[in-house]
N, C-alpha and C positions, 0 to 999 in steps of 0.2 A: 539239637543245636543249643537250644537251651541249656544240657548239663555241662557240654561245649564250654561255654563262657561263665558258667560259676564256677565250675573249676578252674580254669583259664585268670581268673578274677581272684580268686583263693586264693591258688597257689601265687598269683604274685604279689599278692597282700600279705603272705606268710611269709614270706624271703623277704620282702622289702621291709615289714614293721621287724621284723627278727634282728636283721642285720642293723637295721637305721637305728633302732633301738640300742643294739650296743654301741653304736657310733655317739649315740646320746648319751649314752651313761658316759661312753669315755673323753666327754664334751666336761664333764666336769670333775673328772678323777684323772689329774695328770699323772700322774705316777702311782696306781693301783700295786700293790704287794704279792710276792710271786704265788702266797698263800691264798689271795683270793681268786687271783686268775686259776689256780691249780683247782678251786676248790669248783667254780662253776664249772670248768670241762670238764672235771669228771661227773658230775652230776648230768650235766648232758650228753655225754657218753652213754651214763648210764639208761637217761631217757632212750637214747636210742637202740640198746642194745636191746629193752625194756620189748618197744615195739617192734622192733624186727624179728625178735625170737618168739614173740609171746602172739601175734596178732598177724604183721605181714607177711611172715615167712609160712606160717600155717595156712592161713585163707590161703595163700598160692595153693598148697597140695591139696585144697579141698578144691578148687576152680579146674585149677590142672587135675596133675596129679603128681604124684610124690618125685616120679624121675623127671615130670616135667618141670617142675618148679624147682628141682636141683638143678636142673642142666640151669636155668636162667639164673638162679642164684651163683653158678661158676662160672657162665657168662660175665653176670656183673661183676666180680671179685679183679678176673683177671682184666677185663677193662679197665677199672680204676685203677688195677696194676701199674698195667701201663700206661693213662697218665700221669700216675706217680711220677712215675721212670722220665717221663720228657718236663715234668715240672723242674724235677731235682737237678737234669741238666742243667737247666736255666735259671739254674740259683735258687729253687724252691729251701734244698737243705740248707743254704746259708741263710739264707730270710728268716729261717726258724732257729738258727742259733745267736741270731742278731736280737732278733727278740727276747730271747732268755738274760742273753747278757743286756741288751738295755734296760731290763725293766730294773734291774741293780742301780742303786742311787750311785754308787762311786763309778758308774760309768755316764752318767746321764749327759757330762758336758763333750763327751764325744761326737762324731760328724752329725751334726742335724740331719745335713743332704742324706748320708748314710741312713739314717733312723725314716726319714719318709721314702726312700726306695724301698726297703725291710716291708713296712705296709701296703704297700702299693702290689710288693713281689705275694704277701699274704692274701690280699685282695683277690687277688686273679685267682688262685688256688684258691681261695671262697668260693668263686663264682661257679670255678668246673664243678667244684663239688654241689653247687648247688641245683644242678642240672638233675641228676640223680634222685635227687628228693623230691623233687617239681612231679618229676617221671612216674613217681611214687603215687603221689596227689592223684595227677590224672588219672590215673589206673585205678585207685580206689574208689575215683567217684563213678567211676565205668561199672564198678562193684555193689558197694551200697555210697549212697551220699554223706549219710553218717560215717561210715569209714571214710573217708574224704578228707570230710572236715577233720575226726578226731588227728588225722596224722596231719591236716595242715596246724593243727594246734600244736603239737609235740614239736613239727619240725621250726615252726615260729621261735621255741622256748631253746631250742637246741643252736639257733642261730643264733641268738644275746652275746652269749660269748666267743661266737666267734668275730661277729660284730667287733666286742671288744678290742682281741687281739690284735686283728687288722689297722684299729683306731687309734692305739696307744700308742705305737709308735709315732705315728704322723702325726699325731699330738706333739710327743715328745720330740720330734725333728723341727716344730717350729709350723705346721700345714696350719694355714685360716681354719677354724674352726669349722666355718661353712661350708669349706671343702671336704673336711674328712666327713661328715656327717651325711654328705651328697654320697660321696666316693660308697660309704657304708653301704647307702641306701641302693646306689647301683648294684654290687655286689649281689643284693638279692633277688634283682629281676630276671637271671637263668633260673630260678624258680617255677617263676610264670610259664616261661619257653617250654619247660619241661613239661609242665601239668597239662599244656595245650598238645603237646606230641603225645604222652601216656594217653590222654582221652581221647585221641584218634585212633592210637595203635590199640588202646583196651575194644574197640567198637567191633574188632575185627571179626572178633570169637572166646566163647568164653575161657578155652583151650590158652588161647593168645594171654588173655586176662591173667593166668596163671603162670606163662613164663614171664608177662612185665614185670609181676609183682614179684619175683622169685628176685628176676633182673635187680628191678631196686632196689630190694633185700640185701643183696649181694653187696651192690657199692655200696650202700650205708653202713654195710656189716664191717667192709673193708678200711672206710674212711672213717668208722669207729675205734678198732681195733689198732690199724696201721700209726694211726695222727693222734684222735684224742685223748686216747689212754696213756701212749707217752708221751706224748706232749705234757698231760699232766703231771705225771712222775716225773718228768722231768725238771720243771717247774719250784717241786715240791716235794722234798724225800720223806713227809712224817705221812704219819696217819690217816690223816684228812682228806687223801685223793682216794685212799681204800673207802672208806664211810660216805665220800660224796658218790662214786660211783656206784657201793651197796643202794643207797638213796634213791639212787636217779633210777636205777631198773626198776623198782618198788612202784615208785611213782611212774615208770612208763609201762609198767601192768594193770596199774589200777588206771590210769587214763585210756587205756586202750579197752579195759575192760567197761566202762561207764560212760566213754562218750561213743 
């Protein structure tokens, strides 16, 4: 019970300071430049790719075993597939090309209304995705507790920006301060949810343990891949998203490896 609610506890302290944080930064950077937004997702990408390749995705085949922590890691992929797929209906691909174009100053005096739905529509696609990672949490803490924490730490650092995202336009539409910076902050409590459902479902077996973690692998692999990497390129056609992402896997081997 006990490992129950420090996970439980982590994991929505990880979502919540991650996201609310970016919601902070973008409390006093109205108009951030496509170059820096570009330049943390990819770094966070790379965090992520960092640990899913180097640490989550292997403990699974060592818990499991190699087919069984495939099959969970092709579970996960095609799941967040198909959230993709009902997001996009619902305007998830407009909300991200609204984005792009607002962050351009020679568009900034366009719909305000328009720019806080944009954030609101990125929000929610925060949250789903933040389910996943929570998932992540609790399973690791089902594993070692140091594994636990280290990925509540990464996935905290990989939330910043997207925190941000979500915040800037709502910023730039005109939203109370106070509101976006709440909004952010909700955004990361599917977090929580998830680490409290991973740490039941890891208690099962250590068998189980090995497709959760494959599971989360999956979606984080996918909502790496699929979103932040071009999202960044897209963002940003120089250099700078190659070298933040070189970057960020660096550092989410060496964080996986030491904490």
């Amino acid at each position: 019970m006990d490992n129950l609610i420090i996970s439980t506890v982590v994991g929505s302290l990880a979502g919540v300071i991650g996201t609310g944080l970016g919601g902070v930064i973008a409390y006093f950077l109205n108009n951030p430049s496509k170059q820096w937004l570009s330049t943390l997702l990819s770094i966070s990408a790379g965090l992520m790719l960092g640990v899913v390749c180097f640490d989550l995705l292997p403990r699974s085949f060592e818990l499991g075993s190699f087919g069984v922590g495939l099959i969970g890691t092709i579970i996960g992929v095609i799941i967040m597939a198909l959230l993709q797929e009902i997001l996009s209906r619902r305007g998830e691909k407009r909300a991200g090309k609204l984005l792009e174009k607002h962050i351009d100053k020679r568009v900034v005096r366009s719909s305000s209304k328009s720019l806080s739905q944009t954030g609101i529509l990125i929000g929610i696609g925060i949250a789903l995705h933040n389910f996943p990672e929570g998932l992540a949490i609790g399973v690791g803490f089902t594993s070692f507790q140091s594994f636990g924490l280290g990925l509540s730490l990464i996935i905290a650092l990989h939330d910043i920006p997207e925190g941000i995202a979500m915040a800037v336009p709502m910023r730039m539409g005109g939203t109370q301060p106070g509101r976006v910076v709440l909004a952010a902050l909700l955004a990361g409590v599917p977090t929580g949810i998830g680490a409290l459902i991973g740490n039941v479902l890891g208690e099962i077996s250590i068998g189980f343990i090995g497709v959760c973690l494959g599971f989360a692998g999956g979606a984080m692999l996918y909502i790496t891949c699929s979103e932040l990497i071009p999202e960044s390129r897209d963002l940003y056609k120089g250099r700078i998203s190659g070298v933040g992402l070189m970057f960020g896997i660096l550092l989410g081997i060496i964080l996986s490896k030491t904490i």
